[in-house]
KESE-863772 format. One record per residue: residue number from 1; residue in three letters; x, y, z of N, C-alpha, C in turn. Coordinates in steps of 0.05 Angstrom, whole numbers, plus 32768, in hexadecimal, padded with zeros to 4 digits. Layout:
# KESE-863772
     i    aa   n.xx   n.yy   n.zz   ca.xx   ca.yy   ca.zz   c.xx   c.yy   c.zz
   NUM   ALA      X      Y      Z       X       Y       Z      X      Y      Z
...
***
This chain:
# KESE-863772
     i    aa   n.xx   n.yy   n.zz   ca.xx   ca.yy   ca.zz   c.xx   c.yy   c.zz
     1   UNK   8011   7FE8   8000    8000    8000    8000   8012   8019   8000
     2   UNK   8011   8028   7FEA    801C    8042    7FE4   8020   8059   7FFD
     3   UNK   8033   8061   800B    802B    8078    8026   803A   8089   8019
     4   UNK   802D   80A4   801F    8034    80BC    8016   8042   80CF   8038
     5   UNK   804B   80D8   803E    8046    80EB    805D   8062   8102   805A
     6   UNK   8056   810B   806E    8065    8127    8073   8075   812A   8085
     7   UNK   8071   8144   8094    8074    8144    80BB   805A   8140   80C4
     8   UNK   8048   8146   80B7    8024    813C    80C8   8016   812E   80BC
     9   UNK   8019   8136   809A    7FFF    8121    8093   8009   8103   808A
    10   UNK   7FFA   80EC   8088    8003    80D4    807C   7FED   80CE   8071
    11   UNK   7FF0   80C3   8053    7FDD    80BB    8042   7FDD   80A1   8037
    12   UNK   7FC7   808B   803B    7FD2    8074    8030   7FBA   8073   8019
    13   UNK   7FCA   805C   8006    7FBC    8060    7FE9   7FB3   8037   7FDE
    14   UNK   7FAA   802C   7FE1    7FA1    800E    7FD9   7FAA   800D   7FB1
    15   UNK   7FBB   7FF8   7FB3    7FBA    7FF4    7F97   7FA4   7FE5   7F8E
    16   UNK   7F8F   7FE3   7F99    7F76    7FD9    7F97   7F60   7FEC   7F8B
    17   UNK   7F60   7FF5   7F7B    7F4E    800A    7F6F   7F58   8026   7F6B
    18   UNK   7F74   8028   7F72    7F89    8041    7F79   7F79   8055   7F8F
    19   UNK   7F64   8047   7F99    7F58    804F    7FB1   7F6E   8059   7FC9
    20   UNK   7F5B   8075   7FD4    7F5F    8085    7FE7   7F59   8079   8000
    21   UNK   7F71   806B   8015    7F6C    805A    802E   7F6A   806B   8041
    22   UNK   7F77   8080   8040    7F7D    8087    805A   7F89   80A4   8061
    23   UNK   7F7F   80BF   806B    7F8E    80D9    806C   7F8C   80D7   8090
    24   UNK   7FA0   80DC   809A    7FA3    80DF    80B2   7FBC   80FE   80C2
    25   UNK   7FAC   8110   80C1    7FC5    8129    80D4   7FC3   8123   80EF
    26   UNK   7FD8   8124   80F2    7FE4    811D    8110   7FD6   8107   8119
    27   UNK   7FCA   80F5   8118    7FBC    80DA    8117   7F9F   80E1   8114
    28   UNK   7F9B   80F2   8109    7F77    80F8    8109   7F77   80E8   80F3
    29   UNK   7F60   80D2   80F5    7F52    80CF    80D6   7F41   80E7   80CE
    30   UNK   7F46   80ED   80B1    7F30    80F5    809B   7F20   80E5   808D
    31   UNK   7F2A   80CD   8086    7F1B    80C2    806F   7F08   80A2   8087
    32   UNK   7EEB   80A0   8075    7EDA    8095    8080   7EEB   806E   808A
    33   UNK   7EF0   8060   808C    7F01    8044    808E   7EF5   8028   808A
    34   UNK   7ED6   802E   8081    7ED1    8015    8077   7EB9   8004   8085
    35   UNK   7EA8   8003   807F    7EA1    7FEF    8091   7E89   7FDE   8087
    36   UNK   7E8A   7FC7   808A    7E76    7FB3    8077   7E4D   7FB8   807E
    37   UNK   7E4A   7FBF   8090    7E3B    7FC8    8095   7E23   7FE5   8091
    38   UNK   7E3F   7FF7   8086    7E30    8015    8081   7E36   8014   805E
    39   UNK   7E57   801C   805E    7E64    8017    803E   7E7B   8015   8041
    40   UNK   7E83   8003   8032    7E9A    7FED    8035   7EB4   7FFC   8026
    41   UNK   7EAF   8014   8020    7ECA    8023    800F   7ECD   803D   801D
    42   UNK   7EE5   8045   8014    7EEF    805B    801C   7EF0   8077   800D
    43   UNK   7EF9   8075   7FEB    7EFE    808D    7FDB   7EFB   807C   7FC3
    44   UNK   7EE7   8069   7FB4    7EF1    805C    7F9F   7EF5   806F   7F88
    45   UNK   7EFB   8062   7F73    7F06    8071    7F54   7EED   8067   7F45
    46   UNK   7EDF   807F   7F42    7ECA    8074    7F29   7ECB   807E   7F16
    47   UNK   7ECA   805C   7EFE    7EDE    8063    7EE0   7ED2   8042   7ED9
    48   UNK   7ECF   803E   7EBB    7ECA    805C    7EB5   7EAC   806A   7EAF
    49   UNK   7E9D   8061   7EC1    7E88    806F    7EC0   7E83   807F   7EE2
    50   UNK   7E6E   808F   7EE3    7E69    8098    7EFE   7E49   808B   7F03
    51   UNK   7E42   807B   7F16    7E22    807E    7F1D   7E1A   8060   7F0A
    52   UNK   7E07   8056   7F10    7DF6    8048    7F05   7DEC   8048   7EE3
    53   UNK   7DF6   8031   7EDB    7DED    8023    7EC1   7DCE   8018   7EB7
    54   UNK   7DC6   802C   7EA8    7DB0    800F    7EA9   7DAB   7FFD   7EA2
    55   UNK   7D9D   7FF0   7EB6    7D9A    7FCD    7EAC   7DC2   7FC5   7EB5
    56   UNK   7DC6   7FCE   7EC8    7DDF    7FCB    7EC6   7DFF   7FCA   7EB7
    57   UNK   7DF1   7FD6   7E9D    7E06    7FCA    7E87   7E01   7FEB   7E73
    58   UNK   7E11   7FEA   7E67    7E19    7FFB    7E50   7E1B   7FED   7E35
    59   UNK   7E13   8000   7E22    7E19    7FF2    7E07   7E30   8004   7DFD
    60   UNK   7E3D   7FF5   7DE7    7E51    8002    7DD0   7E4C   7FFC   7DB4
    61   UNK   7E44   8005   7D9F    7E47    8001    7D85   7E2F   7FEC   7D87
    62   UNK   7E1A   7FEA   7D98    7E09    7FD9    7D93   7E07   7FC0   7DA7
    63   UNK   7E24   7FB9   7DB2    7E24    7FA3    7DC6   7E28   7FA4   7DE2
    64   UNK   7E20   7F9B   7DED    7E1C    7FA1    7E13   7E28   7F96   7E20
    65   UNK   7E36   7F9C   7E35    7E4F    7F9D    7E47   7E42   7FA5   7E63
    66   UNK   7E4A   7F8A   7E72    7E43    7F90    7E94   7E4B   7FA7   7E9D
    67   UNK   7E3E   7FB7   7EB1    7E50    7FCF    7EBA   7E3E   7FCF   7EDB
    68   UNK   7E59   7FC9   7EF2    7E57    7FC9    7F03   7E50   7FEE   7F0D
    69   UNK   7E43   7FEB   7F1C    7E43    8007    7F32   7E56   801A   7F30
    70   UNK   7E5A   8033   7F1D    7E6E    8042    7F29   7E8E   8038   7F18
    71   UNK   7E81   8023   7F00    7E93    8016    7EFA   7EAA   8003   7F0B
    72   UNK   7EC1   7FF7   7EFA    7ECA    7FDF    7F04   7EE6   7FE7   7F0B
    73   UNK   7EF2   7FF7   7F0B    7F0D    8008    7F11   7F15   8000   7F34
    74   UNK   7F00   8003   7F3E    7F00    8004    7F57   7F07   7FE5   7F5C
    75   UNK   7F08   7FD0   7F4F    7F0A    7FBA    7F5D   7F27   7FAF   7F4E
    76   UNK   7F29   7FC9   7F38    7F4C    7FB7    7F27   7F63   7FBD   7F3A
    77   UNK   7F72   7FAF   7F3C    7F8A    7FB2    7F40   7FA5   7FC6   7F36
    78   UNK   7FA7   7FCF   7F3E    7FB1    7FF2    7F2C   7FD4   7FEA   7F36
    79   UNK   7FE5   7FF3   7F25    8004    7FE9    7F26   800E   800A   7F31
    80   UNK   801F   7FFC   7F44    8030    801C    7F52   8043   802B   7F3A
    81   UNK   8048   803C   7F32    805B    8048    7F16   8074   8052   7F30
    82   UNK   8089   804E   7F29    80A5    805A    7F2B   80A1   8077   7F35
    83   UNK   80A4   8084   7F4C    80A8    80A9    7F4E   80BF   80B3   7F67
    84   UNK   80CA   80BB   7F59    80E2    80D2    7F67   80D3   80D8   7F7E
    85   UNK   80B8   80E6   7F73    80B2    80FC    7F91   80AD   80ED   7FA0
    86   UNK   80B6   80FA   7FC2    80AA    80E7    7FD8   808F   80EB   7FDC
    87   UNK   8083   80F7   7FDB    8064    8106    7FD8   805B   8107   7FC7
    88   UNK   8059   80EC   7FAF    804A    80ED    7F97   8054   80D4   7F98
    89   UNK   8032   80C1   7F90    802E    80AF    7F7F   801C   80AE   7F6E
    90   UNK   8022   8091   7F5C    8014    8096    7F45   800E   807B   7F3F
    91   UNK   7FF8   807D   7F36    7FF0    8056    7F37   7FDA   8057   7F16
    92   UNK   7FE2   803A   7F0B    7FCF    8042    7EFA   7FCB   8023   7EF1
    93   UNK   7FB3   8025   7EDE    7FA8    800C    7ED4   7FA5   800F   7EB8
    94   UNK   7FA0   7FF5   7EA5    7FA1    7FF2    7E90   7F91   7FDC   7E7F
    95   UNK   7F7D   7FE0   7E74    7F6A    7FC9    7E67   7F75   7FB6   7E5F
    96   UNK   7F67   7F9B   7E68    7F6D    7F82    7E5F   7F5D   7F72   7E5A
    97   UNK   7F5C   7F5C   7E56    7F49    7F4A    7E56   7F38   7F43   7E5F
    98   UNK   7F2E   7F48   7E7D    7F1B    7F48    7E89   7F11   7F65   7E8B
    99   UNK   7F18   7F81   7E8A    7F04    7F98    7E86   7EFD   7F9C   7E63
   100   UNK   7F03   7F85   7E52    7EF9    7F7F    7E3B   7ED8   7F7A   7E3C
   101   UNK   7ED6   7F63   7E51    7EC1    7F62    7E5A   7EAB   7F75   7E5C
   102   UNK   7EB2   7F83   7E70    7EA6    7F9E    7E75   7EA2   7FC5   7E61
   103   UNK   7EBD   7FB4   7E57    7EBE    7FD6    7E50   7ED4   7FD7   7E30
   104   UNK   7EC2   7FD2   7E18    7EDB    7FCB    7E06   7EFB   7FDE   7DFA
   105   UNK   7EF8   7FEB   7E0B    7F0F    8003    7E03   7F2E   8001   7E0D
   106   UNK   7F3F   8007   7DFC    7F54    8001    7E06   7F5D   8017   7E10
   107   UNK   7F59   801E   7E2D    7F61    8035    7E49   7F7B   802D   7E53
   108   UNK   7F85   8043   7E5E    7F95    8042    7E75   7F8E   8057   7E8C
   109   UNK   7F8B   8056   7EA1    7F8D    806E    7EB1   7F9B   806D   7EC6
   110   UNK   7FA6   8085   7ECE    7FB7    808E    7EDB   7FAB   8097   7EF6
   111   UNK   7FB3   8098   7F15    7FA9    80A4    7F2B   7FC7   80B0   7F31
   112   UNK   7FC8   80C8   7F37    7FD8    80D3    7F46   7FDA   80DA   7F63
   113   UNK   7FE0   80DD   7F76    7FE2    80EC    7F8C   7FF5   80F7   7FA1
   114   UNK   7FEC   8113   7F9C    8005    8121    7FA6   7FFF   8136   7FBD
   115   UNK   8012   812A   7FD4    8012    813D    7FF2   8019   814B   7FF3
   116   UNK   8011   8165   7FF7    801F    8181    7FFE   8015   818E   801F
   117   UNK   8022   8188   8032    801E    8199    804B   8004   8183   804D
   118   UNK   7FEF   8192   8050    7FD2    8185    8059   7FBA   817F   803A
   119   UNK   7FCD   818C   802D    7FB5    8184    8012   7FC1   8168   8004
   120   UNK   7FAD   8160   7FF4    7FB7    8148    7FEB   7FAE   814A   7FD0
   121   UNK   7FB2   814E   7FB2    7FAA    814F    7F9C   7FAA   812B   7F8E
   122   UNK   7F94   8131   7F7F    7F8C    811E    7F78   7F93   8122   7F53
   123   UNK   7F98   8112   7F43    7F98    8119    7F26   7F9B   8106   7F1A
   124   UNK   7F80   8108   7EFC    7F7B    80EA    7EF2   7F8C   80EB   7ED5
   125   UNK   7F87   80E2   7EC5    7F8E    80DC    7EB2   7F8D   80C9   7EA5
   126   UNK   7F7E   80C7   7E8A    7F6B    80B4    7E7A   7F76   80B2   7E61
   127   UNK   7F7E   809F   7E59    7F93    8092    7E3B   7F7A   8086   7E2C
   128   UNK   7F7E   808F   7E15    7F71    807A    7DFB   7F86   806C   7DF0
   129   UNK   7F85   8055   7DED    7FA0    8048    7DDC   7F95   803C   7DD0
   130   UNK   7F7B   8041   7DC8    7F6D    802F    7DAA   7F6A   803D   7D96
   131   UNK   7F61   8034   7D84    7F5D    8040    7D66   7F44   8049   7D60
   132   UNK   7F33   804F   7D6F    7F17    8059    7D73   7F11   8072   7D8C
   133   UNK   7EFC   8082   7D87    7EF2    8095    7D9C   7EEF   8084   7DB5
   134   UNK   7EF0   808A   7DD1    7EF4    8083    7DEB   7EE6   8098   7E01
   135   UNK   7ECB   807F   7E08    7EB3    8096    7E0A   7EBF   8084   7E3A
   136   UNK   7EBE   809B   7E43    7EC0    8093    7E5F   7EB9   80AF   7E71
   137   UNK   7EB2   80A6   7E87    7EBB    80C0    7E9C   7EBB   80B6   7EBC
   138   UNK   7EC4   80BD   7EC8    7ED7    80BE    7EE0   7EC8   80D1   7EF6
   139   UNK   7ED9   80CC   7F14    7EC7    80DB    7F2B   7ED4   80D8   7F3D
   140   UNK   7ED9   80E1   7F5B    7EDD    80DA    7F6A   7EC7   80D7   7F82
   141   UNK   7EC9   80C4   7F99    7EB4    80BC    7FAA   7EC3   80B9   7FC3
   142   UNK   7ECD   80CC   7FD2    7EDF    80D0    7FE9   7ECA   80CC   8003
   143   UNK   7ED3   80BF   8019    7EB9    80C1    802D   7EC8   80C1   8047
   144   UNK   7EC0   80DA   8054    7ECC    80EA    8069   7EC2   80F2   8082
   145   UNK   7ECE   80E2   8093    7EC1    80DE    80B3   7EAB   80F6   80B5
   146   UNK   7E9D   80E9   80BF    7E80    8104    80C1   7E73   80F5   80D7
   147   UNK   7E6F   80FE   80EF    7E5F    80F1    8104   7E42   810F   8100
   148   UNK   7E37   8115   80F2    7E2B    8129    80EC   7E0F   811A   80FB
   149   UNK   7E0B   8101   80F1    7DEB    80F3    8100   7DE4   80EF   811A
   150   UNK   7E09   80F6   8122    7E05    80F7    814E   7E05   8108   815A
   151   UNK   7E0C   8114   814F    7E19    813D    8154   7E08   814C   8143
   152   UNK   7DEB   814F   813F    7DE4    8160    8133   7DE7   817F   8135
   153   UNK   7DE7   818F   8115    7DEF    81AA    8120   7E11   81B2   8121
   154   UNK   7E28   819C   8122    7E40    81A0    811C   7E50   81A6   8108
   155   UNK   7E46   818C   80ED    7E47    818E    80D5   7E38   8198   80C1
   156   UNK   7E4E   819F   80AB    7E3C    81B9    8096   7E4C   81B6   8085
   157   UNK   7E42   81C2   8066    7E4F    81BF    8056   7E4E   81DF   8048
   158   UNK   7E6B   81E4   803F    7E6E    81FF    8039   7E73   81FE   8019
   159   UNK   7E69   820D   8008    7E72    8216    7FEF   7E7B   8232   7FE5
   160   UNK   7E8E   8231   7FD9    7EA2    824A    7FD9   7E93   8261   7FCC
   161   UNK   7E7C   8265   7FBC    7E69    8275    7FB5   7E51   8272   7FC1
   162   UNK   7E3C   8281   7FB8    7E21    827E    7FCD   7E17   8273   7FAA
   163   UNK   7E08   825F   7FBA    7DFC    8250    7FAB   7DDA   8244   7FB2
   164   UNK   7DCE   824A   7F9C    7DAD    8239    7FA5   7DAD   8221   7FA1
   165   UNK   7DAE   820C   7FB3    7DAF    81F0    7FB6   7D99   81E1   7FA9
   166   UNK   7D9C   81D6   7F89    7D89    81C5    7F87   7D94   81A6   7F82
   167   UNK   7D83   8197   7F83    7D94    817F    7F86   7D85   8174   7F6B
   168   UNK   7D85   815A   7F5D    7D73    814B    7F52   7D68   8132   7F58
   169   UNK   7D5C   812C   7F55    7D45    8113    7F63   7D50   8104   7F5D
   170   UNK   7D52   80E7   7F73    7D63    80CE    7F67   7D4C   80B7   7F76
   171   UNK   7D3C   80B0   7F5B    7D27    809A    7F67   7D2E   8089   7F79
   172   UNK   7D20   8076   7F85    7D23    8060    7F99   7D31   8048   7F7D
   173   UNK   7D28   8044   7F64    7D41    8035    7F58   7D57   8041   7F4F
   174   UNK   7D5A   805A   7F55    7D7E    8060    7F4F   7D7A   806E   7F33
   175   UNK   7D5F   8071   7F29    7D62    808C    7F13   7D63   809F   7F20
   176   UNK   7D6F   80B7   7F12    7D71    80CC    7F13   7D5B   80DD   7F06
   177   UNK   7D57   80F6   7F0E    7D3F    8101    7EFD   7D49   8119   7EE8
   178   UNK   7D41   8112   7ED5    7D4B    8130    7EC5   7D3A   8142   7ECA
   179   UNK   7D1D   813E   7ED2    7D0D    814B    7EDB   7D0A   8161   7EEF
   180   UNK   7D0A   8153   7F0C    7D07    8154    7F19   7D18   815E   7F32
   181   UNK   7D17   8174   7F3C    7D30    817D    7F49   7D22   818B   7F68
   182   UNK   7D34   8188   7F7E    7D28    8193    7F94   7D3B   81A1   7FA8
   183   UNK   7D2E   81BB   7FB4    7D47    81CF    7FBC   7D49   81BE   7FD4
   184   UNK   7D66   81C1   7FD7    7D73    81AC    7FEF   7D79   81CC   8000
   185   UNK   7D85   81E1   8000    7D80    81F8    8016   7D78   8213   800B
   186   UNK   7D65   821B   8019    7D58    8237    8020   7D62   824F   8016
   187   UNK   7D7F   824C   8027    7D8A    8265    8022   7DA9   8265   801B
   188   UNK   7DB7   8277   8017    7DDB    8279    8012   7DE5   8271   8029
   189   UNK   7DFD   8266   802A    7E12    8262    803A   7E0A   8246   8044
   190   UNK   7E19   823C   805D    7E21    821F    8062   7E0B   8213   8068
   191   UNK   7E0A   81F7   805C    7DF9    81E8    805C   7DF5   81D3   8078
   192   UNK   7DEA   81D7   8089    7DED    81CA    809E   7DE8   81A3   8091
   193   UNK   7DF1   8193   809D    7DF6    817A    809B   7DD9   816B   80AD
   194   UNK   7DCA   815A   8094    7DB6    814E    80B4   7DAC   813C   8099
   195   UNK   7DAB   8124   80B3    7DA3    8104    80A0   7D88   8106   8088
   196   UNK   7D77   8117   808E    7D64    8121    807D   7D6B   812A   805B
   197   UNK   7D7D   8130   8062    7D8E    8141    803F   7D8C   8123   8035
   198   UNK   7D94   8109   803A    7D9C    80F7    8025   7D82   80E3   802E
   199   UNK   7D68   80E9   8031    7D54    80D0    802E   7D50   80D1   8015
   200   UNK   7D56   80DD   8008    7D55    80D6    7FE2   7D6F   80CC   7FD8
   201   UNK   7D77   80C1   7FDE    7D91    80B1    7FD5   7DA7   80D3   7FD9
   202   UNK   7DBE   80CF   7FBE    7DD5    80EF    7FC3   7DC6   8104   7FBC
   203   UNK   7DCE   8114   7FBC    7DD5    8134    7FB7   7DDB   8132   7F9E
   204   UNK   7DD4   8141   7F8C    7DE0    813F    7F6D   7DDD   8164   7F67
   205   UNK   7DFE   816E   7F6C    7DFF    8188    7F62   7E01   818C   7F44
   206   UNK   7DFC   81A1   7F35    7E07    81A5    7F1D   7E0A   81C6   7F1E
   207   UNK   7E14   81CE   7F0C    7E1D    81ED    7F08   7E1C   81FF   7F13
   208   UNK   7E33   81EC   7F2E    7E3B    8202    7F45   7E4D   8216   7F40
   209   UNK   7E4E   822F   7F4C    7E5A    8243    7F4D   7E76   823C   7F59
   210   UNK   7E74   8235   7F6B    7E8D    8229    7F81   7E9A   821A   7F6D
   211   UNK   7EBB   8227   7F78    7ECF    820C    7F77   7ED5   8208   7F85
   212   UNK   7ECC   8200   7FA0    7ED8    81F2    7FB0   7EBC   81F0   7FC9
   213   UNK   7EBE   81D1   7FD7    7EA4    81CA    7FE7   7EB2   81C4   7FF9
   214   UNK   7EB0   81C7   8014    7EBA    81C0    8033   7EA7   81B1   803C
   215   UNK   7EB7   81A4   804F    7EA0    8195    8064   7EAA   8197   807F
   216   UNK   7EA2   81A9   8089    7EA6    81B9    80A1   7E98   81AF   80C3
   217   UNK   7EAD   81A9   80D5    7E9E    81A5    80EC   7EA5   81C0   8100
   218   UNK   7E90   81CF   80FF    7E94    81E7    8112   7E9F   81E6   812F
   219   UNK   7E9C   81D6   813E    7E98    81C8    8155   7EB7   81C7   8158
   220   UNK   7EC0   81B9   814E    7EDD    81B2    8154   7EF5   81BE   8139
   221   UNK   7EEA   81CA   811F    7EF9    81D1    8115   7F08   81C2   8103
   222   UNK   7EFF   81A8   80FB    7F09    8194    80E8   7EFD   8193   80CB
   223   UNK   7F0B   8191   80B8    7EFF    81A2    80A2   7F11   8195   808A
   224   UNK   7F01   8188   8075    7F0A    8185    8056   7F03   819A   8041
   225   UNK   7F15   81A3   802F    7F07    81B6    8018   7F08   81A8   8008
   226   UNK   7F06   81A7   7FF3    7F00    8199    7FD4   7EFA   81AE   7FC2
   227   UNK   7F16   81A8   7FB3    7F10    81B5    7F9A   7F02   81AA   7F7D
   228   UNK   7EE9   81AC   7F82    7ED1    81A3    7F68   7ED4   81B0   7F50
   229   UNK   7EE5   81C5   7F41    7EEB    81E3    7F2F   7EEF   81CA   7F14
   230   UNK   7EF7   81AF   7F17    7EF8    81A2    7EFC   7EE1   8194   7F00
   231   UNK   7ECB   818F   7F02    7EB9    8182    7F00   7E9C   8186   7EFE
   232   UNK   7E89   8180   7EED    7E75    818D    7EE4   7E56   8189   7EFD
   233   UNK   7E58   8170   7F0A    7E50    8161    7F18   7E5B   8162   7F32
   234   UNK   7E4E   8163   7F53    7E56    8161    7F63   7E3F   8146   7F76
   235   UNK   7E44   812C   7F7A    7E35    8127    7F91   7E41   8121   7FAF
   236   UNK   7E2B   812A   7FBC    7E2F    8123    7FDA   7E20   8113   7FE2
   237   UNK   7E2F   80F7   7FF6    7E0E    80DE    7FF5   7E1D   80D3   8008
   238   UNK   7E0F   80CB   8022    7E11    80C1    803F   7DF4   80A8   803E
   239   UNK   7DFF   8099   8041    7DDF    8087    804A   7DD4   8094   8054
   240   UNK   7DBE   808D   805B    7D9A    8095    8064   7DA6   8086   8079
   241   UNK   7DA8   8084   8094    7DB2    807A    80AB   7DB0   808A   80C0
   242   UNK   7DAC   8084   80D7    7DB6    808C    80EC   7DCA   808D   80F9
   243   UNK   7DDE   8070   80F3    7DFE    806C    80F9   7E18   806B   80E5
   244   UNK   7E0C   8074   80D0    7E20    8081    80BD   7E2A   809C   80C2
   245   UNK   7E43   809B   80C2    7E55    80AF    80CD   7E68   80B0   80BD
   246   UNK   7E61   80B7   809F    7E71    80C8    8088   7E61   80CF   807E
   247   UNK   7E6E   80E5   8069    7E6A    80F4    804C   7E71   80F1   803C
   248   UNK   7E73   80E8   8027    7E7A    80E4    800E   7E7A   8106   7FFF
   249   UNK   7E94   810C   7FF6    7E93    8125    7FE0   7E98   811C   7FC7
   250   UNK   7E86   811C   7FB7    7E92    810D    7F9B   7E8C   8123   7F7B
   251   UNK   7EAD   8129   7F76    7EAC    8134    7F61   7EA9   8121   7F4C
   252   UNK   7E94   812C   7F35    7E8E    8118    7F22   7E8E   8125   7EFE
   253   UNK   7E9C   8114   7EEA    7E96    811E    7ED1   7E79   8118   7EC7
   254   UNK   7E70   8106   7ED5    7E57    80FD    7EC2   7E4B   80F4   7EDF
   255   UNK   7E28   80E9   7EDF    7E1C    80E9    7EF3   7E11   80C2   7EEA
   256   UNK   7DFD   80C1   7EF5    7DF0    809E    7F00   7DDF   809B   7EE1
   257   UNK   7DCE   808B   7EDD    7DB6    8088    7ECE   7D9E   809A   7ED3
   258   UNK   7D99   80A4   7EC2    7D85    80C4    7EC2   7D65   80B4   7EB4
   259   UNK   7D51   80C3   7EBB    7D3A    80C1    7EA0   7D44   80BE   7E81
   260   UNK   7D34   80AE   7E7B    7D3B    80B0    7E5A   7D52   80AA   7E53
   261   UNK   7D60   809C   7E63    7D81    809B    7E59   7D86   8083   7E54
   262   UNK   7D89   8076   7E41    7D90    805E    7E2E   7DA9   804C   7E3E
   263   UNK   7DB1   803E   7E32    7DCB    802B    7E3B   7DE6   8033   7E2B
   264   UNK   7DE2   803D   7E15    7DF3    8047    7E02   7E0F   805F   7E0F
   265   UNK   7E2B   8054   7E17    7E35    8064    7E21   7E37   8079   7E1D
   266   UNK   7E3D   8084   7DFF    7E44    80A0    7DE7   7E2D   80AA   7DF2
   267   UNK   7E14   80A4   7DF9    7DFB    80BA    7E07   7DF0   80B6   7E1E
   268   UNK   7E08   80B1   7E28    7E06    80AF    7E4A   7E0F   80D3   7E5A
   269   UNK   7E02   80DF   7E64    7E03    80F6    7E6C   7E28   80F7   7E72
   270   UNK   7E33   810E   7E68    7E42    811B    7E7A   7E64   810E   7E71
   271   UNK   7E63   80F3   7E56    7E7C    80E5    7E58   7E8E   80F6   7E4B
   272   UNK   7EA4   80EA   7E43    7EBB    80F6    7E38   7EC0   80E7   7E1A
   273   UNK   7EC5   80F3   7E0E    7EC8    80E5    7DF1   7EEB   80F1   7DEA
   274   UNK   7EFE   80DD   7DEA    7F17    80D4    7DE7   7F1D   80D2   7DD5
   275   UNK   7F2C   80DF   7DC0    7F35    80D2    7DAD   7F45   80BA   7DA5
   276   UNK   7F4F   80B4   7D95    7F62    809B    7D9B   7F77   80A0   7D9D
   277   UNK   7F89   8097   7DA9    7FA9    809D    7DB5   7FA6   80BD   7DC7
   278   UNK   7F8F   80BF   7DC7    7F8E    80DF    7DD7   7F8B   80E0   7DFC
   279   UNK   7F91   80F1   7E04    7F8F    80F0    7E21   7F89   8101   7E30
   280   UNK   7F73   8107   7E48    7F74    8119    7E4E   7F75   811A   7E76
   281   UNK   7F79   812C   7E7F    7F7D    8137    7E97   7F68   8143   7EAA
   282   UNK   7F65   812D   7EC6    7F5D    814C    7ED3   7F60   8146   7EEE
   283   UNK   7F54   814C   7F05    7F56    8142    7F1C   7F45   815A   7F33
   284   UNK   7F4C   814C   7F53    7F45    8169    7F5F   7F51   8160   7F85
   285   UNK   7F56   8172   7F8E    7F64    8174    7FA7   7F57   817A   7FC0
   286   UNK   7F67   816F   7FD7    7F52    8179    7FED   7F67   8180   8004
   287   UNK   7F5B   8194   8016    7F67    8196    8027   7F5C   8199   8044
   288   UNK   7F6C   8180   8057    7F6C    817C    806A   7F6F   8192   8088
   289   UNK   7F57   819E   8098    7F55    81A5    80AD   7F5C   8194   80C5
   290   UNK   7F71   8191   80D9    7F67    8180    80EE   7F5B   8194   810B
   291   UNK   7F49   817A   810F    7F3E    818A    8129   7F4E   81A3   8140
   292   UNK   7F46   81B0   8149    7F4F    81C6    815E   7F60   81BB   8174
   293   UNK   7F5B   819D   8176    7F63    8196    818E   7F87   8184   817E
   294   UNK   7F81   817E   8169    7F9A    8174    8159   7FBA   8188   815A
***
């Protein structure tokens, strides 16, 4: 397992999905640790789709291909690459014969990550090495200690512009509504945190003002920012629970299965269309508050 660290922060990285294990300053955890019970991941890599398939599967050129949740990235095995820096790694994967299965394109992608002081940048990078257009898109799904359902009134969420909060409807089967949209807050400024915001499954932002979303505990002063400024799509999604105690911030290129939306990847909301041998870039960073008492 990949460790990144400083004088305070240490970051561990799973070559299991090039998944985000672990941010810890001065031994505080940040990131949520797992648990079979609530949700069993930590930060997966979703690639190359974001959200729900329908009917589970995608088509290409006419033929249909399984497509797990959030896509299948998350469960490959990603190889560590060679780096000088002590505060930068870089892990990446590469289509084979079993994401043939799934996904017929010949990809490579890249995860980077690099520590500076308390921020940690994140940066992707997506290879076509086939001889055809290369339709995909990518996300991140970070999930970050939040005892917000025991402590009401502590946690909040801040956005760097004032913004009117609407969210979009996400049925009890996991469509989305193109329709249908409902104001998640009232008024400008921080969004207080309470188990009520997610009885409709996530949060689904679009054409926020903000680059950058916090998740702020007033109380003690512990605090993530996220910079969202590359991404068209923002969701936030905590189980419907009472003993779930994270947040999920997830910057996204593309969103789940919508109304009216086919299986056809090329007209799946929000993808990226690749040329062949072409590549493109993006990523986004966060930075670490520790508590008052740290």
């Amino acid at each position: 397992m990949p460790i990144l660290q400083n004088e305070t922060c240490t970051v561990q990285i799973d070559t299991c999905g090039a998944e985000l294990r672990s941010v810890t300053i001065q031994g505080e955890e940040f990131l949520w640790q797992r648990s079979n019970d609530s949700w069993d991941s930590t930060a997966p890599l979703l690639f190359p789709v974001v959200g729900r398939c329908r009917d589970e599967a995608l088509t290409v050129n006419g033929k249909a291909y399984p497509m797990p949740l959030h896509g299948f990235a998350r469960s490959r095995t990603f190889s560590v690459m060679p780096d000088t820096e002590v505060c930068s790694v870089t892990l990446t994967d590469r289509a084979d014969a079993k994401t043939s299965v799934h996904y017929p394109y010949n990809y490579e992608i890249m995860v980077t990550y690099t520590l500076t002081g308390h921020s940690l940048r994140v940066d992707y990078k997506v290879i076509n090495h086939g001889d055809e257009p290369m339709y995909y898109a990518l996300g991140g799904h970070p999930g970050f200690c939040c005892d917000f359902g025991r402590v009401p009134g502590d946690w909040m969420l801040r956005f760097s512009q004032p913004e009117l909060l609407y969210s979009r409807r996400v049925y009890d089967t996991g469509i989305i509504s193109n329709t249908q949209w409902f104001r998640v807050f009232d008024q400008h400024g921080d969004l207080p945190l309470t188990r009520e915001l997610f009885c409709h499954n996530a949060l689904i932002f679009e054409r926020l003002r903000s680059q950058t979303l916090s998740l702020i505990n007033t109380r003690t002063g512990k605090a993530v920012a996220m910079d969202i400024s590359a991404f068209p799509y923002v969701g936030v999604w905590s189980p419907y629970r009472d003993d779930a105690s994270f947040v999920c911030l997830e910057p996204w290129q593309s969103m789940g299965m919508s109304e009216h939306e086919g299986s056809e990847l090329s007209q799946k909301r929000g993808m990226h269309c690749l040329a062949p041998k072409a590549w493109e870039e993006t990523g986004f960073s966060m930075t670490f508050q520790p508590s008052s008492n740290h």
